[in-house]
N, C-alpha and C positions, 0 to 999 in steps of 0.2 A: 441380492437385495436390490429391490429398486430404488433410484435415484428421483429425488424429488426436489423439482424447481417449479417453485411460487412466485407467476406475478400479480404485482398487484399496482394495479390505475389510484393515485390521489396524491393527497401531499403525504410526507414521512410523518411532519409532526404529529399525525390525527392517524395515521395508519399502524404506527408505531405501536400503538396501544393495546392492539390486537393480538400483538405476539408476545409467546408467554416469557413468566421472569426466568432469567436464567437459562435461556435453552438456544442461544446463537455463540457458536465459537470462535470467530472469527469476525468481525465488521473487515471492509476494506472500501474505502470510499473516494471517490473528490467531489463535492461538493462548489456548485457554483461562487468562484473566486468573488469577489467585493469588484462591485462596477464591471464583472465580465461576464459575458453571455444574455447581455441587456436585454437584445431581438429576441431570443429564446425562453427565457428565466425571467426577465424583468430587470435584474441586477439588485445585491444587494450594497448601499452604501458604507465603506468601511467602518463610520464612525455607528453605523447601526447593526454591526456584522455578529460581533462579540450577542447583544441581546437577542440577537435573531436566531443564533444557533444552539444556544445555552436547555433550552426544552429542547430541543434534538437530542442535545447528547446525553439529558437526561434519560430519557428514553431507549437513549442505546446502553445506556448504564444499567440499568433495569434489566434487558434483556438478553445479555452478556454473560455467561459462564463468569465464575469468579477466577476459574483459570484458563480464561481465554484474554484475548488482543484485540484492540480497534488500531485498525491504520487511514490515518487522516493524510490523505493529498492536498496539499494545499500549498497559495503562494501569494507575497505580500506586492502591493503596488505601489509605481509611485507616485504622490499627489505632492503638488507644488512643487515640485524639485527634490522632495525626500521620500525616503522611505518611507511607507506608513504603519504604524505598531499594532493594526489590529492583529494579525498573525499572533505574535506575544503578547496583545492583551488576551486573544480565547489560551492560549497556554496556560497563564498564571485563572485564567478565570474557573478551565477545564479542573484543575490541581485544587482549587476550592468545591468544584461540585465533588471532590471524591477520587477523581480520574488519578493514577500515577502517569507522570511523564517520563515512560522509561527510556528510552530511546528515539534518537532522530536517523533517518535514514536521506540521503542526499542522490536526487535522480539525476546524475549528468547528463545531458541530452548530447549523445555525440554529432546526431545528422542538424545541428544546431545553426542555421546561418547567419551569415558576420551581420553585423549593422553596429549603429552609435546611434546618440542623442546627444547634445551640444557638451552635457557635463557627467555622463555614462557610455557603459557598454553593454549591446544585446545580454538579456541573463541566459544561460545556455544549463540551467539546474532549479529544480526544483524540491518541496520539502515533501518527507514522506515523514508525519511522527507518529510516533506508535506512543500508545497509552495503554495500560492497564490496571483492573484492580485490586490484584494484590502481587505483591512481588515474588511469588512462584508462577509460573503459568507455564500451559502447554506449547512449546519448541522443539524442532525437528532438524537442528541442524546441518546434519547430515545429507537431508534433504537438496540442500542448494550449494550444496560444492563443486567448487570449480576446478578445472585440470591445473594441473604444478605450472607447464607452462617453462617458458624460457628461463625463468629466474631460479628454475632448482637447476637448469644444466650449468647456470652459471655461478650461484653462491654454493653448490654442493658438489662442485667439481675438486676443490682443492681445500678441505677442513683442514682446520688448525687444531690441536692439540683442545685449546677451551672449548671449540666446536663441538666436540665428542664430549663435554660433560655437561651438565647442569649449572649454566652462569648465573648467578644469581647477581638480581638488576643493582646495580651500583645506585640508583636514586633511594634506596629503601623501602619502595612499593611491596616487599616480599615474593614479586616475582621474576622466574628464573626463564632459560631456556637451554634447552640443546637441540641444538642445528642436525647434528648426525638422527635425531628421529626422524627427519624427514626423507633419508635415501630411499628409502623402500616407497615413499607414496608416490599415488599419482595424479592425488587429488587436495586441495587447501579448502580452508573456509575464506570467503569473500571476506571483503570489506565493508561497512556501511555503507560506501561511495556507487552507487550502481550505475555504470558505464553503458547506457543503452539508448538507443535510437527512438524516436516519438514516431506515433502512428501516422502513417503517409497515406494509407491505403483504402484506409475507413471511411467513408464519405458519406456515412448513416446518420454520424451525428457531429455539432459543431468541434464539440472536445470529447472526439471519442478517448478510453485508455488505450494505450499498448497491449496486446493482451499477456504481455511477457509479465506487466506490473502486477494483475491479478495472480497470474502463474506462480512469481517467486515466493510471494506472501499466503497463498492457500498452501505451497509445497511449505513453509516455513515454519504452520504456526496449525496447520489441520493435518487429520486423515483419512482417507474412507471412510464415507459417511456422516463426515461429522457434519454441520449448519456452517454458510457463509453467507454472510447480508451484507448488501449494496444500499442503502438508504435511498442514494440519488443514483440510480440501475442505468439512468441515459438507455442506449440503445442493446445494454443488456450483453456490454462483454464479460463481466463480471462473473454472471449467470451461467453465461455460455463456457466459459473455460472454467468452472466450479462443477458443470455438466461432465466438460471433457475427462476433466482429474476425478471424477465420481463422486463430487461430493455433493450435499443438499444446498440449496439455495434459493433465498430469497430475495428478489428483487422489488423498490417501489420506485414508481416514474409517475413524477408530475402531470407531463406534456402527453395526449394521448397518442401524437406522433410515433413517438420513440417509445411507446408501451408498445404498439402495433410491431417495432421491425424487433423489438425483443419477443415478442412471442413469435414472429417470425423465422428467427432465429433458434430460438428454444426447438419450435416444429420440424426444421430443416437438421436437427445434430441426432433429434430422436427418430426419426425415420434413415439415417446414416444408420444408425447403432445398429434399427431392427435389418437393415440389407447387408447387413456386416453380421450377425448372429448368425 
C-alpha cells in the first residue's frame, strides 16, 4: 500500500476544517511556546496563549479517532521572576473542552548546557502531555522497549526468597511484583522520563524536533498506515519520519519557508524509497 504525506501551506486553525471528523490517529506537535520564536511566528503572549490555542484544539478534537492520542510539546516561561501558569491554564482549559489529561511525559535534554540566572538554573527538560478522548485508546507498548541494561545484572544476580514470589505492595495499592520474572528478559518498558539529546544538526528550522521525539510516539500510539498530523509541521520532521515508519501524514506550516524544505524533504525520502525498490 502506498504511503501518503499531505502538505498543506496556511494556518492550522482555518486548515483544520478540511480534514475529516475522526480520521487522524495520532496528533504529535509543539507548537510555538508563548513569547518564543517572535522573528519566525510573531510570538504568542502567555497571558493570550490559553485563548489563542483553544479553537485549535477544538479542531484536533474533531478530527481525532476516539481511540487515538494528541501529544502536546510544550514549555512554560518565566515572566518577572516566576513561573508563568499558562501551561496549567491550557491543561485545566484543554480538560473543559472534552480533552482527558492522561498522561505527562518529561524530555530530559541530556546534551543540555550549564548556565544560571541570578535566582534559577538552566531548565535542562521539557513537557510532552498527552491527552485523550476516551479512556481506552490505541498503545503499543511493546513498541518502545528498552534493553534490561546493567540493573538486571545487578538486582537479578542474587534473588532472595520474596524475589521469586509475588510481593504484594505493603501500601495497599493492590499491587504486587516478582523480581524472578525478569531473568529470562532482555528488554523493559521505559519510564515517562525520556533521557535524550536535542537536535544539533537541523539547521532548516529555528526549533526543529529530534526526530527520535516523533519516532517514539508514532512507534507508541500507531501502526502501518494508520494518519499522523503535525498541526505546526515547521520543517516537516514530523512528516518525514511518519514517511520512514510508513505511516500516513499530514502536515500544516504557516511560514512558506519551512513548507518549501518540507516538501523538500518529503521529495528527497520518496526518491530514496523508489532507488531502494
Amino acid at each position: 500500500m502506498n504511503i501518503a504525506t499531505n502538505l498543506i501551506l496556511g494556518d492550522c486553525k482555518e486548515e483544520l476544517k478540511a480534514l475529516d471528523d475522526n480520521s487522524i490517529d495520532l496528533i504529535v506537535t509543539s507548537p510555538p511556546y508563548a513569547d518564543s520564536r517572535s522573528k519566525t511566528y510573531g510570538g504568542i503572549k502567555p497571558d493570550k496563549y490559553v485563548e489563542w490555542f483553544l479553537p485549535i484544539s477544538k479542531e484536533l478534537h474533531r478530527v481525532l479517532k476516539p481511540v487515538g492520542t494528541f501529544i502536546l510539546n510544550i514549555k512554560e516561561k518565566v515572566v518577572k521572576g516566576e513561573r508563568h501558569t499558562y501551561v496549567i491554564e491550557l491543561i485545566l482549559a484543554l480538560r473543559k473542552q472534552g480533552w482527558l489529561w492522561t498522561e505527562e511525559f518529561m524530555w530530559h535534554k541530556k546534551n543540555s548546557y550549564p548556565g544560571k540566572w541570578p535566582n534559577r538554573f538552566r531548565d535542562s527538560w521539557e513537557r510532552l502531555l498527552q491527552f485523550n478522548i476516551n479512556r481506552k485508546f490505541n498503545m503499543y507498548q511493546e513498541e518502545v522497549m528498552v534493553p534490561m541494561g546493567d540493573w538486571a545484572k545487578g538486582r537479578l544476580k542474587n534473588l532472595s526468597e520474596t524475589d521469586k514470589i509475588r510481593d504484594t505492595s505493603k501500601v495497599g495499592s493492590g499491587f504486587g511484583k516478582n523480581v524472578s520474572n525478569w531473568l529470562t528478559r532482555d528488554k523493559a518498558y521505559p519510564t515517562n522520563v525520556l533521557h535524550k539529546a536535542t537536535e544539533c544538526n537541523n539547521k532548516s528550522h529555528s526549533a526543529a524536533f529530534p526526530e527520535w521525539l516523533p519516532e517514539w510516539f508514532i512507534k507508541l500510539f500507531t501502526q502501518k498506515n494508520d494518519w499522523v498530523l503535525d498541526p505546526f509541521s515547521g520543517s516537516g520532521t514530523t512528516l518525514h519520519v511518519a514517511q520512514r515508519l510508513r505511516r500516513n501524514s499530514v502536515g500544516i506550516e504557516i511560514l512558506p519557508k519551512y513548507h518549501m524544505i518540507a516538501k523538500e524533504r518529503v521529495k528527497l525520502h520518496q526518491r530514496q524509497l523508489l532507488m531502494a525498490a
